[in-house]
Backbone as a chain_set.jsonl record, in Angstrom:
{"seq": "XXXXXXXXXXXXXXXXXXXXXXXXXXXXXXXXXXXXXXXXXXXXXXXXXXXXXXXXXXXXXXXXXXXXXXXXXXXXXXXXXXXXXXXXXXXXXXXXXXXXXXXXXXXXXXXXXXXXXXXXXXXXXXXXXXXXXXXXXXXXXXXXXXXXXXXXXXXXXXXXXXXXXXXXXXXXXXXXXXXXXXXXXXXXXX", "coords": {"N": [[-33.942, -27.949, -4.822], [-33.351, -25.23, -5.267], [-31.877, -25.133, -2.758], [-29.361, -25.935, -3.732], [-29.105, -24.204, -6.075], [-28.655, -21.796, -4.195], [-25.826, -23.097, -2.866], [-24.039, -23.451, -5.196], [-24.015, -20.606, -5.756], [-23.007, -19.655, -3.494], [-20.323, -21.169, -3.728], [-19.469, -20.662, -5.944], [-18.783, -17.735, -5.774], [-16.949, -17.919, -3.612], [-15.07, -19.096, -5.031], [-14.164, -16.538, -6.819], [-13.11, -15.026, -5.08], [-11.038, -16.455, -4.105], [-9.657, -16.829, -6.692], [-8.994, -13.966, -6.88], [-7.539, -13.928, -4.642], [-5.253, -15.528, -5.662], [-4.163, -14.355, -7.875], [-3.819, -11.757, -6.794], [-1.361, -11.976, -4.764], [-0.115, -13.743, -6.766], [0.868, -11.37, -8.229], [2.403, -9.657, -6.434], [4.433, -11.761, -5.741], [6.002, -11.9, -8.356], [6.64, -9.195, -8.521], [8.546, -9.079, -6.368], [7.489, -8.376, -4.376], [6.477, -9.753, -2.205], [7.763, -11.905, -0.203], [9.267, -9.914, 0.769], [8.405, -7.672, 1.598], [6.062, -7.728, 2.015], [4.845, -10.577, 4.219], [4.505, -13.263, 3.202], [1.294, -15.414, 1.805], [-0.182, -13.189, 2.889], [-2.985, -12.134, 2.691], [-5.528, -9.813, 1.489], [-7.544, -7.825, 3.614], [-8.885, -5.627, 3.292], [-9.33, -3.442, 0.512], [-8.023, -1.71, -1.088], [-8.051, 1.361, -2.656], [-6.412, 3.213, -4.777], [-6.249, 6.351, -6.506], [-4.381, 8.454, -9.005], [-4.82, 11.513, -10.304], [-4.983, 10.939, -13.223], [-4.645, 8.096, -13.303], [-4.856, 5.071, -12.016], [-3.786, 2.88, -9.846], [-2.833, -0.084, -9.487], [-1.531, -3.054, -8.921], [0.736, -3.511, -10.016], [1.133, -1.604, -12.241], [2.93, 0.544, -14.291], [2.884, 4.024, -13.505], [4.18, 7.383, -14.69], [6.902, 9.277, -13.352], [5.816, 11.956, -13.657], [2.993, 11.789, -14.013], [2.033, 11.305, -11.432], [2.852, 13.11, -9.425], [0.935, 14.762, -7.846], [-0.474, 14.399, -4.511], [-2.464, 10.85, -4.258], [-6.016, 9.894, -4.489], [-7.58, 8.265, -2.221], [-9.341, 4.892, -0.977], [-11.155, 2.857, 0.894], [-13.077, -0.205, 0.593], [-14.656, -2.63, 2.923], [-13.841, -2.313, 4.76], [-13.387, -1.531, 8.754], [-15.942, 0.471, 10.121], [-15.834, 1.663, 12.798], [-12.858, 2.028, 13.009], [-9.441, 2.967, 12.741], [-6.914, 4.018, 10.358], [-3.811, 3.879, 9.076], [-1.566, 4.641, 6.552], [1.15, 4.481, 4.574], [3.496, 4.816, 2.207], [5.944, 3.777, -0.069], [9.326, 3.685, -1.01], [11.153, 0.736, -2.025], [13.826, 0.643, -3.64], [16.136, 2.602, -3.889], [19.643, 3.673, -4.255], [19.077, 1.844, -6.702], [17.246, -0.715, -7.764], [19.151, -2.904, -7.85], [20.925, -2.154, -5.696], [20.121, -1.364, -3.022], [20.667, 0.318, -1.702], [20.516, 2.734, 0.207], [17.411, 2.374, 0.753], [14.396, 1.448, 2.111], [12.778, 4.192, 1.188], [10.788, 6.816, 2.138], [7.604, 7.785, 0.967], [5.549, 9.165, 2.087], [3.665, 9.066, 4.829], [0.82, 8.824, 6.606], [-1.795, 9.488, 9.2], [-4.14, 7.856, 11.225], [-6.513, 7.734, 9.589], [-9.784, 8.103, 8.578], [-12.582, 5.175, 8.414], [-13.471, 5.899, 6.064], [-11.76, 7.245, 4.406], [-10.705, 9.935, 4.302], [-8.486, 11.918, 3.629], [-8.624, 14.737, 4.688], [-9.073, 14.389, 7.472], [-7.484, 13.428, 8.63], [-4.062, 12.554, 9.915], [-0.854, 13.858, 8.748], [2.471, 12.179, 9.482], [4.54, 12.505, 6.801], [5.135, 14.373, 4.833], [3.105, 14.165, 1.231], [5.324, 13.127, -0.693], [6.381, 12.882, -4.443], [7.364, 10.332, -6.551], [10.21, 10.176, -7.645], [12.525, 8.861, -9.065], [16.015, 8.662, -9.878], [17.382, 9.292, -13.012], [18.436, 6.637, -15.666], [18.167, 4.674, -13.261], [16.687, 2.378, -13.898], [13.37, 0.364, -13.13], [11.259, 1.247, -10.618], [9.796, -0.157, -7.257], [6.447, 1.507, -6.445], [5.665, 1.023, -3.012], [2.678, 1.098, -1.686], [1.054, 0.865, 1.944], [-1.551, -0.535, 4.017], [-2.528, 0.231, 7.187], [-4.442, -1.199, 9.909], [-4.877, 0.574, 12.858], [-4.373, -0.098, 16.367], [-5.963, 0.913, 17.671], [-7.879, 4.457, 18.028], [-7.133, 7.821, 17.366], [-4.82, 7.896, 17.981], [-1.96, 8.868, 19.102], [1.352, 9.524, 17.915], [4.225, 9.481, 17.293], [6.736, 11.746, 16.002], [8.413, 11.249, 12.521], [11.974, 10.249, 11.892], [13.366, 13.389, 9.54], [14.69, 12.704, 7.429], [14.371, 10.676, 5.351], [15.141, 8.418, 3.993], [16.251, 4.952, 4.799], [13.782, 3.896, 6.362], [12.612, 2.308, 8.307], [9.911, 0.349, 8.294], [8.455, -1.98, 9.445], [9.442, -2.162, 12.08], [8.186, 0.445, 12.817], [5.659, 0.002, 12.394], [5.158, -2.587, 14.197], [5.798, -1.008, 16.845], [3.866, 0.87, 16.847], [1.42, -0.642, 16.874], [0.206, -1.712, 14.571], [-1.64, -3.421, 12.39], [-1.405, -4.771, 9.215], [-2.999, -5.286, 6.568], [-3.951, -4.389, 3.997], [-2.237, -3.722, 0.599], [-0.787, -2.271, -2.239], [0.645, -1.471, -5.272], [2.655, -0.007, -7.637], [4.437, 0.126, -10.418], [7.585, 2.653, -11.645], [9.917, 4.625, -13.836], [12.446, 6.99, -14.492], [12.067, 7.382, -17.728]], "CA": [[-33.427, -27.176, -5.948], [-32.925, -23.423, -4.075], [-30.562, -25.29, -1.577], [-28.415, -26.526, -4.533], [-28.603, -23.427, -6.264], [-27.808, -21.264, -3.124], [-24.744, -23.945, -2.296], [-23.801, -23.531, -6.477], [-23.813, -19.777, -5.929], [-21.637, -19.56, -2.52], [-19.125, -21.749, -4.201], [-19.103, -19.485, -7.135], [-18.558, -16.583, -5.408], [-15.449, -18.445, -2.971], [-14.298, -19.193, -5.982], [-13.952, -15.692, -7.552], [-12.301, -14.429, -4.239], [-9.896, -17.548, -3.909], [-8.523, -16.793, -8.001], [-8.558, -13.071, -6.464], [-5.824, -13.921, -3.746], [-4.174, -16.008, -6.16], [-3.599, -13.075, -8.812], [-2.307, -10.812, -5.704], [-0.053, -12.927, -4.633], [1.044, -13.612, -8.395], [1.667, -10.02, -8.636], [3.121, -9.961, -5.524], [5.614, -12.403, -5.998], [6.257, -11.115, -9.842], [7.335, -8.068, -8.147], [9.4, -9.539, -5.626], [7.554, -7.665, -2.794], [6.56, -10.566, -0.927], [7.74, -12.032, 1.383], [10.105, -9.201, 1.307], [8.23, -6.616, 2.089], [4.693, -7.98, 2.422], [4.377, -11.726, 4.179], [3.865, -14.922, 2.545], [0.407, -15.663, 2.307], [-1.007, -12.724, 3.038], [-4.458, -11.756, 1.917], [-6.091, -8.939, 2.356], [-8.997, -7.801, 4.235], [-9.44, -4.303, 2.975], [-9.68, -3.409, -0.646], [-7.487, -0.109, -1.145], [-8.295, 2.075, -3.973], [-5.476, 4.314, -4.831], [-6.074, 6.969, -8.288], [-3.54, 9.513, -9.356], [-5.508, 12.186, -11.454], [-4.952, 10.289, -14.891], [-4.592, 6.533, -13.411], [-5.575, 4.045, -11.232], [-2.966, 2.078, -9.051], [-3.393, -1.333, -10.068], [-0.346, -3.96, -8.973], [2.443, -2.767, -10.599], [0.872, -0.965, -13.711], [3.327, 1.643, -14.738], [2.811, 5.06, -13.677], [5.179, 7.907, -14.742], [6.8, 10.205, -12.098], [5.078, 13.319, -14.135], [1.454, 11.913, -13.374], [2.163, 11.132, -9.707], [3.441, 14.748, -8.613], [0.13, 15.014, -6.696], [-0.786, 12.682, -3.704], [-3.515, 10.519, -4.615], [-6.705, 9.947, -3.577], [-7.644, 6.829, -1.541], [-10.507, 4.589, -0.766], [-11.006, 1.492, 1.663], [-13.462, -1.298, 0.514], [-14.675, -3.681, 3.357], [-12.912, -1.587, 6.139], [-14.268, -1.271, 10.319], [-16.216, 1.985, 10.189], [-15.306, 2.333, 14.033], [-11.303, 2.104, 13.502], [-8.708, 4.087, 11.967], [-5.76, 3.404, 9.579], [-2.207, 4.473, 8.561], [-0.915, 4.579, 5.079], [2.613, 4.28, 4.133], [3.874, 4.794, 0.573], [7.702, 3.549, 0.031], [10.601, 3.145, -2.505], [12.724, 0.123, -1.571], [14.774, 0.461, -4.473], [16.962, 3.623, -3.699], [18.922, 4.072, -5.299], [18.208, 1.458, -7.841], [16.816, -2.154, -7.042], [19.984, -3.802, -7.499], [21.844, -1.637, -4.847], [18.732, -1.161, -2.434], [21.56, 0.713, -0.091], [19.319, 3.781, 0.579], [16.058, 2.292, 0.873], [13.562, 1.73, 1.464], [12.662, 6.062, 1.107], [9.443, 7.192, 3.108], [7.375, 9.44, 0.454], [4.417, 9.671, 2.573], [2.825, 8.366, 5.927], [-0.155, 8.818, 6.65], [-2.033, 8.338, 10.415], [-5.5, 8.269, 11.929], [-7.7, 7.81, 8.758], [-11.266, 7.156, 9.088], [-12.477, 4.678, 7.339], [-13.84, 6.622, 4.998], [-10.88, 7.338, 3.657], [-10.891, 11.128, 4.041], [-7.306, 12.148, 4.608], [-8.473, 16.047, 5.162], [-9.039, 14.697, 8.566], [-5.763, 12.351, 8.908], [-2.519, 13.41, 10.126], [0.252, 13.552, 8.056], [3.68, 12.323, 9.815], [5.362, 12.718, 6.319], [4.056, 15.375, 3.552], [3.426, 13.694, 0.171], [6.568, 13.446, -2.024], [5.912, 11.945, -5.568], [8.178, 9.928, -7.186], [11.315, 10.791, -8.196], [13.862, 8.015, -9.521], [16.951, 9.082, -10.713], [17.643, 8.762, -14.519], [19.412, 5.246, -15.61], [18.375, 3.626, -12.101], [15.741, 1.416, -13.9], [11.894, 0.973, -12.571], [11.358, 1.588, -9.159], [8.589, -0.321, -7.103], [6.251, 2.245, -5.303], [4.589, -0.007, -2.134], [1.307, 1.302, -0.53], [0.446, -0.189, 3.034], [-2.355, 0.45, 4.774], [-2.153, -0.695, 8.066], [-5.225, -0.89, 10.431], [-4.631, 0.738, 14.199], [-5.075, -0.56, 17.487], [-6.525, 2.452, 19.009], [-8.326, 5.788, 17.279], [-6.382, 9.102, 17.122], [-3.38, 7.635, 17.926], [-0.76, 9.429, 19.394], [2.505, 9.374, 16.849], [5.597, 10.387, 17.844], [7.119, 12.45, 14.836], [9.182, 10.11, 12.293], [12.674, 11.682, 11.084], [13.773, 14.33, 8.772], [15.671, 11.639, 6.597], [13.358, 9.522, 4.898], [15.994, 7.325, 3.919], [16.913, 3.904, 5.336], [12.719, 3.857, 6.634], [12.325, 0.804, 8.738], [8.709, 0.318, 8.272], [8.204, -2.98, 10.131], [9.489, -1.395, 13.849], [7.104, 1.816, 12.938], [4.004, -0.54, 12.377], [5.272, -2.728, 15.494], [6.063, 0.251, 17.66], [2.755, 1.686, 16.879], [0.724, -1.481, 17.107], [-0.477, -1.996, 13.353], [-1.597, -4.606, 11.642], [-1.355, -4.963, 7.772], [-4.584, -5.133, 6.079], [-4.046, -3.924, 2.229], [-1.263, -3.48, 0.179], [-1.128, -2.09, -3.796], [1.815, -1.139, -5.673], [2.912, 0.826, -9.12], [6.166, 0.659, -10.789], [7.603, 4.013, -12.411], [10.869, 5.038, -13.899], [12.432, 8.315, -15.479], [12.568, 7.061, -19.351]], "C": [[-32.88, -25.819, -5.482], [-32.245, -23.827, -3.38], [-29.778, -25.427, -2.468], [-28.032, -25.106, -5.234], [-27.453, -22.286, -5.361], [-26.331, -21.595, -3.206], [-24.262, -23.478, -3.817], [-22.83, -21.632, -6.243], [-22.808, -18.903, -4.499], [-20.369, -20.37, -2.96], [-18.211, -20.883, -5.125], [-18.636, -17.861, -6.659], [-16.824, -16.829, -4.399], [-14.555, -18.364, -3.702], [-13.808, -17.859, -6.727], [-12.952, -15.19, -6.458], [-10.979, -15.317, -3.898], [-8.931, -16.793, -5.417], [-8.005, -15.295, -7.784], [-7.347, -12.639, -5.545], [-5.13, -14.328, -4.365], [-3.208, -15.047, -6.772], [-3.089, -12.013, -8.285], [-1.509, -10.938, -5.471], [0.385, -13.633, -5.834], [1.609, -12.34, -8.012], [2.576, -9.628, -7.358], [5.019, -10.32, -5.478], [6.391, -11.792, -6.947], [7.267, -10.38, -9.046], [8.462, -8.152, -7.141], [8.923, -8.831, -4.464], [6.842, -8.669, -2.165], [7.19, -11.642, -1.393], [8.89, -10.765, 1.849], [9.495, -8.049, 2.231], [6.483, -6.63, 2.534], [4.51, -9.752, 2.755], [3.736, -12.681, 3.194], [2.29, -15.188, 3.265], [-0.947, -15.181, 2.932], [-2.256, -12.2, 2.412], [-5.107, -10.474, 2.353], [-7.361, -8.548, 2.843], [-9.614, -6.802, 3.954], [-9.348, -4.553, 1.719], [-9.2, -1.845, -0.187], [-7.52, 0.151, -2.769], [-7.239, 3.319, -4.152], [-5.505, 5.235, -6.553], [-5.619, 8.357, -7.919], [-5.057, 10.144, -10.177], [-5.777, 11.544, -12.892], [-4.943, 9.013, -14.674], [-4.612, 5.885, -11.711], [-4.236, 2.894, -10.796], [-3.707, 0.732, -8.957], [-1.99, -2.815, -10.093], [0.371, -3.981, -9.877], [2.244, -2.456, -11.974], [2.235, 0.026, -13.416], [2.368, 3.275, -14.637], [3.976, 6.105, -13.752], [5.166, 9.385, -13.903], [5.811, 11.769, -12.173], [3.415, 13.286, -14.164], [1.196, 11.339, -12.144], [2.833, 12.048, -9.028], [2.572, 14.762, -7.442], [0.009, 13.753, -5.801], [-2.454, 11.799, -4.294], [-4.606, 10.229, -4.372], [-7.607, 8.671, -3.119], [-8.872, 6.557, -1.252], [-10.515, 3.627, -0.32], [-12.28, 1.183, 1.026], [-13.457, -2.112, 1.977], [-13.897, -3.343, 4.712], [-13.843, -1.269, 7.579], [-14.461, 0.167, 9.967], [-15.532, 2.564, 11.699], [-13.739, 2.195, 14.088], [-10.706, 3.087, 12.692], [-7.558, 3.387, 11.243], [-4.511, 4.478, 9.641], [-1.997, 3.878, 7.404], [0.512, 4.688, 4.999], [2.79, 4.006, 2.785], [5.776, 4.947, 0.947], [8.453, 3.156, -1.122], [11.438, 2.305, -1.731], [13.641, 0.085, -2.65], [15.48, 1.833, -4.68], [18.217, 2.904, -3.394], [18.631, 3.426, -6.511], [17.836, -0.402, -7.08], [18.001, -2.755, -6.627], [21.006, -3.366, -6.354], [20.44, -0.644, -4.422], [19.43, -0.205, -1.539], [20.659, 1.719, 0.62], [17.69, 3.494, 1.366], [15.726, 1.522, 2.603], [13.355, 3.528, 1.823], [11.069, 5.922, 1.132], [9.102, 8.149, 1.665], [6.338, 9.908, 1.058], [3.54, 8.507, 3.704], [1.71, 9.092, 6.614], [-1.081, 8.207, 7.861], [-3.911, 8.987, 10.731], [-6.548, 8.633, 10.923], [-8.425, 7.282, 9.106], [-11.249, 6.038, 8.007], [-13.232, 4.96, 5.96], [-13.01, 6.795, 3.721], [-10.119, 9.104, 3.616], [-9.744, 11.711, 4.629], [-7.186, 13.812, 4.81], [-8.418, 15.824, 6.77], [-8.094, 14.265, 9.309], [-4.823, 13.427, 9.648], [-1.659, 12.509, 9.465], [1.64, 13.584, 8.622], [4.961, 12.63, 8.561], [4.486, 13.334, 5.009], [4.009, 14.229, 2.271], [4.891, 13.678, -0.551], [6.472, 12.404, -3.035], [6.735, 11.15, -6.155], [9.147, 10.56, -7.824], [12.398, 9.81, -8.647], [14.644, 8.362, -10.532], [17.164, 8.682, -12.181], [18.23, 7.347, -14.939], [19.179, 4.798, -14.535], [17.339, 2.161, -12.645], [14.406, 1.516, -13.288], [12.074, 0.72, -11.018], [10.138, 0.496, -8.463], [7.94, 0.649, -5.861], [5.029, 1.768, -3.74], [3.422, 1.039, -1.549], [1.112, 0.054, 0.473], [-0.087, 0.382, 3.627], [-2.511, -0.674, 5.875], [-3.877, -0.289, 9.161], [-4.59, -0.79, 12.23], [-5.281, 0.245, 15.18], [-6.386, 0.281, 17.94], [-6.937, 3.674, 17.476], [-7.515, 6.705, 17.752], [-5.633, 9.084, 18.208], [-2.532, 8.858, 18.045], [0.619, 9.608, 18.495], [3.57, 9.873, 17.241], [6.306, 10.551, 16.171], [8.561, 11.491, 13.977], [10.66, 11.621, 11.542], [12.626, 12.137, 9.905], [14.172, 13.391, 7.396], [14.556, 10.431, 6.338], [14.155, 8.35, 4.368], [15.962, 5.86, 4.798], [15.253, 3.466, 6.164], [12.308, 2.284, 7.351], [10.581, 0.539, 9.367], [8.311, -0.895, 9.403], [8.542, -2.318, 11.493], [8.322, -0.197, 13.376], [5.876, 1.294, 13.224], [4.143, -1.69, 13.956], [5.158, -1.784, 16.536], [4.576, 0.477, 18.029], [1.455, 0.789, 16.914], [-0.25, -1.461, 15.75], [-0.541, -3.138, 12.697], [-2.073, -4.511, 10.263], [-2.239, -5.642, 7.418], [-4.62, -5.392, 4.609], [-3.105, -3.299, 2.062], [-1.83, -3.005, -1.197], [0.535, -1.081, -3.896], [1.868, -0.307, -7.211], [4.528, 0.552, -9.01], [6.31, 2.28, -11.507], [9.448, 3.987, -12.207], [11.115, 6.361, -14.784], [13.151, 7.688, -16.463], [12.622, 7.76, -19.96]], "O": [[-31.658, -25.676, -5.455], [-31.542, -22.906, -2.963], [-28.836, -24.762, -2.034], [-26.872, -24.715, -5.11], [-26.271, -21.993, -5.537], [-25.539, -20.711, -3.533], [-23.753, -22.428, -3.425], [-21.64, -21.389, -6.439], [-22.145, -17.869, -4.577], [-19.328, -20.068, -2.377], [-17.027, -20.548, -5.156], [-18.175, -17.027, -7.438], [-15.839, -16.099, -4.501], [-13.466, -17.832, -3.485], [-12.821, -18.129, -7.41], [-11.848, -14.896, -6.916], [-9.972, -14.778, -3.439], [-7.799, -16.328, -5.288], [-6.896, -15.019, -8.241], [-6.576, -11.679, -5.546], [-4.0, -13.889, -4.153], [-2.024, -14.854, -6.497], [-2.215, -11.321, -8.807], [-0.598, -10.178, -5.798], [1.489, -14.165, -5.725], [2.732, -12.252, -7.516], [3.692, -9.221, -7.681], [6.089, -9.731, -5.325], [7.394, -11.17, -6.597], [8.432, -10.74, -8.876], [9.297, -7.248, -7.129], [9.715, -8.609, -3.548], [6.444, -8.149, -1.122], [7.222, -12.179, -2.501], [9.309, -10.652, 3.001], [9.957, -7.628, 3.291], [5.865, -5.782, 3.178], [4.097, -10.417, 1.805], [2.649, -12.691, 2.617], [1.98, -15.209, 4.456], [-1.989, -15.731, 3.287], [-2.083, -11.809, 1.258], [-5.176, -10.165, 3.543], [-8.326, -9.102, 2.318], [-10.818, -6.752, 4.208], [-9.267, -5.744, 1.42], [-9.691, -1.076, 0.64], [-7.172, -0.541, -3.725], [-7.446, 4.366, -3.539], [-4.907, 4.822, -7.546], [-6.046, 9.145, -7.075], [-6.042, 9.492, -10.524], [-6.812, 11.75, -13.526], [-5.211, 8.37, -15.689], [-4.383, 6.375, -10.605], [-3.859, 2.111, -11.667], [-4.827, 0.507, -8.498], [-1.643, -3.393, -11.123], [0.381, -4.998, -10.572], [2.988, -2.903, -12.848], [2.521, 0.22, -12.234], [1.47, 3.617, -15.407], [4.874, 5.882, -12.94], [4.279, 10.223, -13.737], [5.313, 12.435, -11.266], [2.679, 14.266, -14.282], [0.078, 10.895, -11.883], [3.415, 11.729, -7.991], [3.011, 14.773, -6.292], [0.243, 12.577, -6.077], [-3.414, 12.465, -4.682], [-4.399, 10.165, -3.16], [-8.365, 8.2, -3.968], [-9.686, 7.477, -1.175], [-9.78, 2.899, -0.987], [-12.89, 2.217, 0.755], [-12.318, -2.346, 2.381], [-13.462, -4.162, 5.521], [-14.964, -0.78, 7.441], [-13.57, 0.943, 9.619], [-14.883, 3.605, 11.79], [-13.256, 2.242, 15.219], [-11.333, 3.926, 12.045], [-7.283, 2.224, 11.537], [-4.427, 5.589, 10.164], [-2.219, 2.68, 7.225], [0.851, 5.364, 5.97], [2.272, 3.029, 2.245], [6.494, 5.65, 1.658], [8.116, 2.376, -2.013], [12.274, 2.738, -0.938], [14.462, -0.809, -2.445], [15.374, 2.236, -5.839], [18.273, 1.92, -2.656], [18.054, 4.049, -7.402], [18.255, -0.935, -6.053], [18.17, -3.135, -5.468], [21.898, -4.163, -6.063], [19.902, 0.288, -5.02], [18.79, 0.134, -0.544], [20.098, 1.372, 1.659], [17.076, 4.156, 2.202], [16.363, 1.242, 3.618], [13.904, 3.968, 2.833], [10.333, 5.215, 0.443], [9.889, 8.989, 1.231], [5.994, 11.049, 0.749], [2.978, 7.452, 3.411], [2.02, 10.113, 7.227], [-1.31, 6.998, 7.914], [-4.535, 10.028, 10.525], [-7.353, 9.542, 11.122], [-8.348, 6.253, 9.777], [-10.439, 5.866, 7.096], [-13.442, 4.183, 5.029], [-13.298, 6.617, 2.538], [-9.119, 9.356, 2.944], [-9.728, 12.03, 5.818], [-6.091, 14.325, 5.036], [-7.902, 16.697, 7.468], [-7.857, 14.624, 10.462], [-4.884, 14.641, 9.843], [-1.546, 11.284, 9.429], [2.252, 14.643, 8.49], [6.099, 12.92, 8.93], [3.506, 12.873, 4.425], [4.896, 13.377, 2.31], [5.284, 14.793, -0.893], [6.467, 11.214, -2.722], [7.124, 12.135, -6.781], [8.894, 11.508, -8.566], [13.483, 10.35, -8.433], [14.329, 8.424, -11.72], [17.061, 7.473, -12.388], [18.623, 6.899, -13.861], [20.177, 4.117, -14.3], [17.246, 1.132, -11.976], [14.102, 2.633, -12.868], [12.951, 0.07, -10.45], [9.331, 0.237, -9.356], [8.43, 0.739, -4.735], [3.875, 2.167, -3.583], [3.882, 1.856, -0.75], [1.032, -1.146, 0.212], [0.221, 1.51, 4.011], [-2.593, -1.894, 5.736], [-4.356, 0.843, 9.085], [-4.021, -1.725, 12.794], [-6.5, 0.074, 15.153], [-7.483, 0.049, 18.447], [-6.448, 3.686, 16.346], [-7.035, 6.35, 18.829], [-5.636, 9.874, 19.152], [-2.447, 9.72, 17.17], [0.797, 10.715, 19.003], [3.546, 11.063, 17.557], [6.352, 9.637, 15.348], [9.538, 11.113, 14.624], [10.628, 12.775, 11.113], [11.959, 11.528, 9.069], [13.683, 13.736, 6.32], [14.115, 9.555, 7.082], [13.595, 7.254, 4.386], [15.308, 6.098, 5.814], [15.467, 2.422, 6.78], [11.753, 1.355, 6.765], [10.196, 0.549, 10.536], [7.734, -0.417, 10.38], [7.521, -1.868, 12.014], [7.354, -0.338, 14.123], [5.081, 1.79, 14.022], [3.239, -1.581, 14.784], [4.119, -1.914, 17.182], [4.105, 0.335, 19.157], [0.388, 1.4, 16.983], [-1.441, -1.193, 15.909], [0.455, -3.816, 12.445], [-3.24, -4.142, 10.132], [-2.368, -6.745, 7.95], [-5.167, -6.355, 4.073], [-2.755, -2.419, 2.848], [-3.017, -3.184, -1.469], [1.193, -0.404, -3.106], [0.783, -0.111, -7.759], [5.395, 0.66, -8.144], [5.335, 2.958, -11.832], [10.128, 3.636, -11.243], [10.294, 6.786, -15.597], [14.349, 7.411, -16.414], [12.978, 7.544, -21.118]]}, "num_chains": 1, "name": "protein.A"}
């Protein structure tokens, strides 16, 4: 009877984390950021917590650019205490989805977090910048990736001036990262 339950209650629990990848990868898809911008298939291994002052980053809830001025403040779930991360927050839809020409636009990278989460002790290769989408461009999607590093306090060589045209995939190659946890928000100026 206790083996059956046990076996009852590891199923039940597979099961909550299986309908959990499904509903990521719904929203995912929904959004059209994977496979574009986040692999087919992927799952993640961290659990990123991202809250603005007034709201909670939650696969593509709506937040508006006037309560995402500040940067927000982050939290890993299920993360190596002995490694470090990088964050990346991006607009590929500069300047509007359907004419991506601009994008994707860097608003904030983020290197050498513990896993704590505690980005007083991070380095910042790109300051916060909050959302900003031009009037009439439609909603924007804003990606979070948190990437886990090879190596601790990582070296960085300084990314440019021009946050524009942001080719995230060579940065996280380059720098030997591997993609962990993703979370997203839409936001437009209505």
């Amino acid at each position: 009877m206790t083996t059956s339950i046990t076996i009852f209650l590891i199923l039940s629990i597979m099961a909550v984390f299986v309908a959990c990848d499904a509903s990521f990868s719904r929203a995912l898809k929904k959004a059209e950021i994977m496979p574009e911008f986040v692999p087919n298939g992927f799952s993640p291994s961290v659990k990123l917590s991202i809250v603005y002052p007034n709201k909670k980053v939650d696969l593509g809830n709506f937040i508006a650019p006037s309560e995402s001025v500040e940067a927000p403040r982050i939290s890993f779930a299920n993360s190596d205490r002995h490694s470090q991360y990088t964050l990346l927050l991006i607009d590929p839809d500069v300047p509007t989805k359907e004419d991506p020409s601009n994008g994707p636009f860097r608003h904030w990278a983020v290197v050498n977090i513990p896993s704590s989460g505690n980005l007083a002790v991070a380095g910042q290769l790109s300051t916060y910048i909050g959302p900003q989408p031009p009037v009439n461009s439609g909603y924007h999607r804003y990606i979070f990736l948190l990437y886990k590093q090879a190596s601790v306090n990582k070296l960085f060589q300084s990314l440019p001036t021009n946050r524009t045209f942001f080719d995230y995939n060579t940065f996280a190659q380059q720098n030997d990262l591997k993609l962990v946890s993703t979370n997203f928000f839409m936001s437009a100026d209505i």
